[in-house]
N, C-alpha and C positions, 0 to 999 in steps of 0.2 A: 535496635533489637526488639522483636516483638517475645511477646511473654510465651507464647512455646518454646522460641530459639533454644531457651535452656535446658530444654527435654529431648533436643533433636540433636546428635554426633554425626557421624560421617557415615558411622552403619546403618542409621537410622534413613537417615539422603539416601544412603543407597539400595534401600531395602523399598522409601516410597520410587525410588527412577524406576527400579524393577517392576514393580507392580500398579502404576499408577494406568497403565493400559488394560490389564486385568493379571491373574491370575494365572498360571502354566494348566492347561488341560489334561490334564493327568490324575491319578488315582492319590497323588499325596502330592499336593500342589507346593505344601512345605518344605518339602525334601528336597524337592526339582530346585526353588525358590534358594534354599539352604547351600544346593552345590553350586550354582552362578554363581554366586557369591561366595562363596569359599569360607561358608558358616555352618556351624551346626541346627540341625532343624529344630532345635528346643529352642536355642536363642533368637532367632527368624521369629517362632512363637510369640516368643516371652515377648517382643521388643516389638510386633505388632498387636500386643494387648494391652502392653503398656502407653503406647501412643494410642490405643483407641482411649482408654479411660484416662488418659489427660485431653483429648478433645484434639488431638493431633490432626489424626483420622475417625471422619464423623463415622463408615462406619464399611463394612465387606457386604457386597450384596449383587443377586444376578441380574443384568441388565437385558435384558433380553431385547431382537430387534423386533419390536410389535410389526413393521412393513412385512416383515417375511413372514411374521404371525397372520396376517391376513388383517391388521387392524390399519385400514387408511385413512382414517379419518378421524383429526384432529382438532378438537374442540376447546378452545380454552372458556372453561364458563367463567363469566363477572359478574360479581353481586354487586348489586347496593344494601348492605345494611349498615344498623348503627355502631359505629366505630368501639363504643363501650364492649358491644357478641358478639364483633370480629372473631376474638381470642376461641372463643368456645364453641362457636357456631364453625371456627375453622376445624378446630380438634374433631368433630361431628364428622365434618365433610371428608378430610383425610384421612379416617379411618374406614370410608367406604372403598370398597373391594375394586370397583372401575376406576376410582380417582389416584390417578400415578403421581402428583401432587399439589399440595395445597398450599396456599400463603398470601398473606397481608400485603397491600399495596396502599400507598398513599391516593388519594382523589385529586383529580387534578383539573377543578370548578371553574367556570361553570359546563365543562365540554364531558367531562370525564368522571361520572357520581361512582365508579365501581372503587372498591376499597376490599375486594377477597375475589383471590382467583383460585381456579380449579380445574386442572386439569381432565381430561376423558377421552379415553382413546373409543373407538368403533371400527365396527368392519365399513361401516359406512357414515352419511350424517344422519339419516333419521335413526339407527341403532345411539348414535350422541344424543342428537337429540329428546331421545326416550330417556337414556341415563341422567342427561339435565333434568329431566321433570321430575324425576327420583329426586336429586339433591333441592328443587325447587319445592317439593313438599316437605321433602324433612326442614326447610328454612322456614315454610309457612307464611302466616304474619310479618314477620322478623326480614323478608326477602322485600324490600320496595323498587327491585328493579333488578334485569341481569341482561345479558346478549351471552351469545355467541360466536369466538373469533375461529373461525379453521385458519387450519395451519393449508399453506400453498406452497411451499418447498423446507426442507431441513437445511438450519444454518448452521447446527451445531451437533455434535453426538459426543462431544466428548466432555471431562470434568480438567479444572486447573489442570497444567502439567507441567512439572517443574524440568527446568532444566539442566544438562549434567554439564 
């Protein structure tokens, strides 16, 4: 038994199977949410704010398809910096408005010096590539190396999904 288990009941299961693909597209998504299940929409509420502020569910948010957006092009940027401003230099990175996300990676020497990746969508590669150069000056100094990997097919589009 992992240390959520004791947070999650049956309505809790069934309130993540429901919505673990998204949300009912409707004017009161709670309510729609609330009669599947044969719950009232406060409790539907309550019971999805309480699993977010236990770390249940990290968090509700729109996922939009950037392809249909017109963004094709797929940049994963890699640093090399010092593992000490990983942490800070990451917080930097990821709160930039292109970067869809950001995170620490172990090095894997001598083939592999990158240790912070960062995500950048574009409509094409040199619009990445200009958005790299953005995050390559705000690194500065601090940057002693980086690439860029595109992405060449999607393997994935969805998050964990548990099963019923």
């Amino acid at each position: 038994m992992n240390a959520h288990e004791t947070f999650v009941d049956a309505i809790d299961k069934q309130i993540v199977r429901a919505t673990q693909a998204g949300l009912p597209l409707v004017a009161q998504p709670y309510c729609r949410l609330a009669e599947q299940l044969g719950l009232a929409a406060d409790e539907v509420m309550a019971r999805i704010e309480r699993m977010q502020q236990a770390g249940i569910i990290r968090r509700i948010g729109l996922v939009p398809n950037h392809y249909a957006l017109g963004y094709v092009a797929n940049g994963m940027s890699v640093w090399d910096v010092a593992d000490e401003q990983v942490d800070v230099l990451g917080e930097r990175i990821g709160k930039l408005h292109f970067v869809s996300h950001c995170y620490r990676r172990p090095r894997r020497l001598p083939l592999w010096p990158y240790n912070l990746f960062a995500m950048v969508h574009g409509r094409g590669r040199d619009e990445v590539a200009s958005l790299v150069s953005v995050v390559e000056e705000l690194l500065g100094t601090s940057c002693r190396g980086y690439d860029i990997l595109y992405s060449s097919r999607i393997l994935k589009k969805t998050g964990l999904r548990i099963g019923g």
